[in-house]
C-alpha positions in Angstrom: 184.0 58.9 71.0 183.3 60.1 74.1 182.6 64.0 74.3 183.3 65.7 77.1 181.8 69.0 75.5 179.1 67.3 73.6 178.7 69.7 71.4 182.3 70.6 70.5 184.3 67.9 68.5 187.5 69.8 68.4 187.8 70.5 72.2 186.4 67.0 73.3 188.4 65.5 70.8 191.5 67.1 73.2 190.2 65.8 76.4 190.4 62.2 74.8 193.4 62.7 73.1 195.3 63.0 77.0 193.3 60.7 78.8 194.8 57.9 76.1 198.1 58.9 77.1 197.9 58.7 81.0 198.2 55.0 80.9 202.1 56.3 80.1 202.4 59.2 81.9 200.7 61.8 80.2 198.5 62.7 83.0 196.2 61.5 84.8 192.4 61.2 84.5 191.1 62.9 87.4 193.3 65.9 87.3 192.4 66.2 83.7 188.9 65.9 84.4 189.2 68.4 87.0 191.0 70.9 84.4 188.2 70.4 81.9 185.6 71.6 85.0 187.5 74.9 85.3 187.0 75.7 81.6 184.5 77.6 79.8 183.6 76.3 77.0 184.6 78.2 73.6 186.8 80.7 75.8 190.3 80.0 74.2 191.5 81.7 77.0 190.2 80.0 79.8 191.6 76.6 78.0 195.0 77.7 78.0 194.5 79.1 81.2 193.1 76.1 83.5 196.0 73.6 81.3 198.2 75.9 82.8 197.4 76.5 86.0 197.2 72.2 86.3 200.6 72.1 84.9 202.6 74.7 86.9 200.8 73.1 89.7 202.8 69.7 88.8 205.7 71.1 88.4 205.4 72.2 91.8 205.2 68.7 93.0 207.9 67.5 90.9 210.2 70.5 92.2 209.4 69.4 95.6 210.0 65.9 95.2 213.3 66.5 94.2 213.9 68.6 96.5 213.3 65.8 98.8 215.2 62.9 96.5 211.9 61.5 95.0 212.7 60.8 92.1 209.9 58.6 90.7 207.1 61.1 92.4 209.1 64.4 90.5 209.5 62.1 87.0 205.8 61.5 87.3 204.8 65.1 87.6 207.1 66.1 85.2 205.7 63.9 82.8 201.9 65.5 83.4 203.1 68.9 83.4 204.7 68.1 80.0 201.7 67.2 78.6 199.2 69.5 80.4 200.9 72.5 79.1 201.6 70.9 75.5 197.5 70.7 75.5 197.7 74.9 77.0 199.7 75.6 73.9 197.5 73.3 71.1 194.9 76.5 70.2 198.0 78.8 70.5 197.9 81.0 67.2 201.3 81.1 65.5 201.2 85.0 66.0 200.2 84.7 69.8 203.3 86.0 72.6 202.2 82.8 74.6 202.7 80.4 72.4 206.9 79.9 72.3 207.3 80.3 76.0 204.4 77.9 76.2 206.1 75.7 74.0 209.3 75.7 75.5 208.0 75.5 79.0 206.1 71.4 78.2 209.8 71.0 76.2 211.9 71.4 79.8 209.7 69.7 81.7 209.5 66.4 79.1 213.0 66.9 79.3 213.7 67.1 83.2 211.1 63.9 83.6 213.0 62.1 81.0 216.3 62.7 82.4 215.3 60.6 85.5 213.9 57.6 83.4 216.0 54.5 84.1 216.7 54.5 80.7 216.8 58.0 79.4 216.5 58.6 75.6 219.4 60.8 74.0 218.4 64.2 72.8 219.2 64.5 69.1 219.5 67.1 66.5 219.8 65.6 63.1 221.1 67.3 60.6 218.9 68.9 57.5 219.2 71.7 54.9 221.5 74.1 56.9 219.7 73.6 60.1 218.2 70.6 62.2 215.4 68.3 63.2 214.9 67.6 66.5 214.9 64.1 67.9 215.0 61.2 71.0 216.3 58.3 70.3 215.0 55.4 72.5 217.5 52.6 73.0 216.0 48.6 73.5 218.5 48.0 76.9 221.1 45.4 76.1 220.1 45.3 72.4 223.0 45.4 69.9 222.0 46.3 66.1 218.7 45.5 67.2 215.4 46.9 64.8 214.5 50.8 64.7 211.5 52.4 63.9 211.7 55.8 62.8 209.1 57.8 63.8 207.2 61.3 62.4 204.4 62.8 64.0 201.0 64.7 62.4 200.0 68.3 61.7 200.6 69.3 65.8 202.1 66.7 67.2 205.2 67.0 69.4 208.2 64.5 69.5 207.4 64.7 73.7 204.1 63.8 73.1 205.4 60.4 70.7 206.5 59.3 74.2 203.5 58.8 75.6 201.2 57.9 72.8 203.7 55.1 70.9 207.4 54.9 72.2 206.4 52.5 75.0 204.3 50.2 72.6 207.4 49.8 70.8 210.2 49.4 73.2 208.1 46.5 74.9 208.3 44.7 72.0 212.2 45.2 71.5 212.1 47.8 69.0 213.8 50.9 69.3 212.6 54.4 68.6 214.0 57.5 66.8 211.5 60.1 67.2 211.6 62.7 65.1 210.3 66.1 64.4 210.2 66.8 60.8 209.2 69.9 58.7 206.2 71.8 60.2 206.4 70.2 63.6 207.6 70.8 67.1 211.1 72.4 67.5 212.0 72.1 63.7 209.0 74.3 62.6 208.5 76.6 66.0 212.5 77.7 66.6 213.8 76.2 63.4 211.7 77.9 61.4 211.7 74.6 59.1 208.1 74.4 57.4 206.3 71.4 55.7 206.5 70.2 52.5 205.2 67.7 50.4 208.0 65.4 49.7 208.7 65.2 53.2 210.5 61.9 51.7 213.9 64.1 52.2 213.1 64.4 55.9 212.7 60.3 56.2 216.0 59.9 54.0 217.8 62.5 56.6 216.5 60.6 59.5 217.5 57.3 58.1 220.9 58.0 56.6 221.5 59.6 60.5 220.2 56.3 62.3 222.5 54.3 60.1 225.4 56.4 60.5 225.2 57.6 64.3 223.2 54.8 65.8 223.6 50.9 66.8 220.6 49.5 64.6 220.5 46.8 61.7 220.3 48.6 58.8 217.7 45.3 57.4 215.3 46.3 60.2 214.7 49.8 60.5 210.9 50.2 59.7 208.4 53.9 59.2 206.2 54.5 61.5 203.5 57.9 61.6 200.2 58.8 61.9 197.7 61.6 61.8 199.0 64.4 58.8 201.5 61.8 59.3 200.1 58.8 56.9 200.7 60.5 54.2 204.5 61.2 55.1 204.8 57.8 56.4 203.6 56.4 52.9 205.8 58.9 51.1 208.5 57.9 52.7 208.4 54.3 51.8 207.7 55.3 48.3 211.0 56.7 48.0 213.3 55.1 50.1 213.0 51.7 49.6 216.0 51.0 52.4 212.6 50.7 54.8 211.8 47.1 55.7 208.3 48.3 56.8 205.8 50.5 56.8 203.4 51.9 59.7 200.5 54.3 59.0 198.4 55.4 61.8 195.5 57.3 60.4 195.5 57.3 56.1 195.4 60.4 54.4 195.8 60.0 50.3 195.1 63.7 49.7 195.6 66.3 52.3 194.6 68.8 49.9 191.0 67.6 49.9 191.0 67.1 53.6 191.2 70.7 53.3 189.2 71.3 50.6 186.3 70.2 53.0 187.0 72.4 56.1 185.7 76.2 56.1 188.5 79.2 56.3 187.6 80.1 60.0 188.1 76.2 60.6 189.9 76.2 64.2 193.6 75.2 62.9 193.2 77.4 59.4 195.6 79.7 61.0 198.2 76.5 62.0 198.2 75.0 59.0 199.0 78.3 57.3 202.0 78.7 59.7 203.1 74.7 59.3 203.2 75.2 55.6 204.5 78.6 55.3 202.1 80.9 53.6 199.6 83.8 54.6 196.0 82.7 53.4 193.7 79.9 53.5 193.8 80.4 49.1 197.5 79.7 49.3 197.5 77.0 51.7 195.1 75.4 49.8 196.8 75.9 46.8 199.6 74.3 48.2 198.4 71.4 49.9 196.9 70.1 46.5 200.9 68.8 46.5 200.1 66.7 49.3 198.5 63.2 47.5 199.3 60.1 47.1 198.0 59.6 43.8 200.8 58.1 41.4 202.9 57.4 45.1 201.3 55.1 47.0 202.0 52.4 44.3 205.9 53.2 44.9 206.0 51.2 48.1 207.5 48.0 47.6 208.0 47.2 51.7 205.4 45.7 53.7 202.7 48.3 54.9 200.3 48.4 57.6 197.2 51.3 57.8 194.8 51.7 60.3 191.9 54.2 60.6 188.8 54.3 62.7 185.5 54.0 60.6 184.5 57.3 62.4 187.3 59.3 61.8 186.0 63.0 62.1 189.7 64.6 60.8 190.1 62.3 57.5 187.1 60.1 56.2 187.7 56.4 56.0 187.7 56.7 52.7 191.6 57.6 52.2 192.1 54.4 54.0 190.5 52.5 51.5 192.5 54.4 48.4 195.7 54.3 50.1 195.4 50.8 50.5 193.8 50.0 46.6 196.4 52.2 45.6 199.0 50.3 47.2 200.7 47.1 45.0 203.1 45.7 48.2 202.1 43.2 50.5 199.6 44.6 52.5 197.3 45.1 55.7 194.2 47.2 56.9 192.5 46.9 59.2 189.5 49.2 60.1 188.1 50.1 62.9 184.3 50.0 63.4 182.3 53.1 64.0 180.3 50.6 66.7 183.5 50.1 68.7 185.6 52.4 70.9 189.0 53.4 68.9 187.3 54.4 65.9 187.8 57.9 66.0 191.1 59.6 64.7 194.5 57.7 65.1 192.4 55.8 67.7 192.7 58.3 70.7 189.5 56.9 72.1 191.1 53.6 72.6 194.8 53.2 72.0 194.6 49.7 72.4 193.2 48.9 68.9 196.6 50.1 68.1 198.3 47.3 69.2 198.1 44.9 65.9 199.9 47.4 64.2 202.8 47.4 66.9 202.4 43.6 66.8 202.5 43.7 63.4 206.0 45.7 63.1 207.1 43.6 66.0 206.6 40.4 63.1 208.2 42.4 60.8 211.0 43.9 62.6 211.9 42.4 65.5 
């Protein structure tokens, strides 16, 4: 993986993580490059900061294109500013007065780009537990009861950032998208208030009993796709809702707990994992997360399952791969990434396009 910082992981791991999403829209290398000159390294600060100052800067130009009627020029730079200031907010503490208005801020400007795509996605608020989860839904043009994919992100992931990262992977192979943010993430955990859990199977049942109720999709095609944190929902998912004709995990976990078990309690995202699961301490969220396995699930699934994980996977070992997928008794695929070749690190972020036999894949199975 290529390290900006070479001797940070967590920040480097950031840069790469946008510069695979520019081929979308999600920036664009040399201004993100240029950020990452601005910053001083290990001044949390200073990386909100420079993220900010690129992103305001964008929306500038995207204000002044449509001021002018540019509307490809203004989507563009809404786009970057989206995910510039997403990226301002990612070291955010859960306590800190920056971090809604932050939030809220990348939200309106995915939102104002998106509005001027040729083929917007709806904005979506699906019904759970009293309350809601946030969603787009991304509509194949000209497609009638056409295949689905419904979609989860990770630990921090945004349903804005799915756009850039996987929605247009999907779409190009005529299958399309319900992203959605479950418990713990985006909108349903920062103004919802709606944290985590470990049968986050009720979230993918919500999502799918909405999408066959409120959307045009076949109900025999409507595949789970999610990655990161995400592999274990994904997997859960399938294990209990066996109305999914496929399953898609980018990134394996089998036990989140031990993921944990192996980071220290200053660990960088200690604090954001407390707030995505609910508690106080590092004791209780480790307490809790030992909820979060596999182990007596994964051998539920009965559809068609796909995992892929980079060999040198800094976040979750390769090994999880390798249990989910013993563990597993449906028809099967893994594929692993090599630590010798770009795309092994986490979910691939070094090089999407090892990605693109799993969207293949679903395309096979789906589509």
């Amino acid at each position: 993986m290529f390290h900006y910082w070479p001797d940070n992981y967590m920040w480097s791991y950031q840069v790469i993580r946008i510069m695979s999403q520019c081929q979308y829209g999600g920036g664009d290398i040399n201004e993100v490059l240029d950020t990452c000159s601005r910053i001083t390294l290990g001044d949390y600060d200073s990386f909100h900061k420079e993220w900010m100052n690129t992103g305001n800067r964008m929306i500038a130009v995207a204000n002044e294109a449509m001021d002018q009627d540019h509307r490809e020029t203004a989507r563009s730079a809404f786009f970057r500013a989206s995910n510039y200031i997403r990226t301002a907010e990612f070291f955010l503490q859960p306590d800190d007065e920056r971090k809604i208005p932050t939030y809220k801020k990348s939200v309106e400007a995915f939102r104002k780009g998106a509005e001027l795509l040729e083929n917007a996605p709806k904005v979506l608020e699906i019904p759970f537990e009293g309350s809601f989860m946030p969603a787009y839904h991304y509509q194949v043009p000209g497609v009638k009861r056409g295949p689905l994919v419904i979609m989860f992100g990770g630990l921090d992931s945004t349903a804005e950032e799915m756009f850039y990262s996987t929605v247009p992977f999907l779409l190009e192979r005529g299958i399309s998208v319900l992203a959605v943010e479950g418990p713990g993430q985006g909108a349903a955990l920062r103004l919802n208030h709606i944290v985590s859990r470990y049968d986050m199977n009720v979230a993918g049942t919500a999502a799918l009993e909405y999408a066959l109720s409120n959307l045009d999709v076949n109900p025999e095609r409507i595949g789970i796709l999610a990655f990161s944190m995400g592999g274990y929902h994904a997997a859960r998912m399938a294990a209990f809702e066996p109305r999914f004709k496929a399953c898609a995990i980018l990134g394996a976990v089998y036990d989140y707990g031990e993921v944990w078990r192996n980071r220290p309690d200053n660990h960088p995202l200690s604090r954001i994992i407390q707030h995505v699961i609910g508690v106080e301490t590092m004791p209780e969220a480790r307490e809790k997360l030992n909820n979060f396995t596999l182990d007596g699930v994964a051998e539920k699934i009965t559809c068609p399952t796909y995992v892929i994980h980079g060999e040198n996977d800094r976040n979750v070992p390769i090994s999880h791969a390798y249990r989910v997928y013993n563990a597993m008794k449906c028809p099967r695929v893994l594929k692993v990434v090599p630590a010798s070749s770009t795309g092994s690190a986490h979910c691939q972020l070094d090089n999407i396009t090892e990605t693109f036999s799993l969207f293949d894949w679903l395309k096979q199975q789906l589509a």
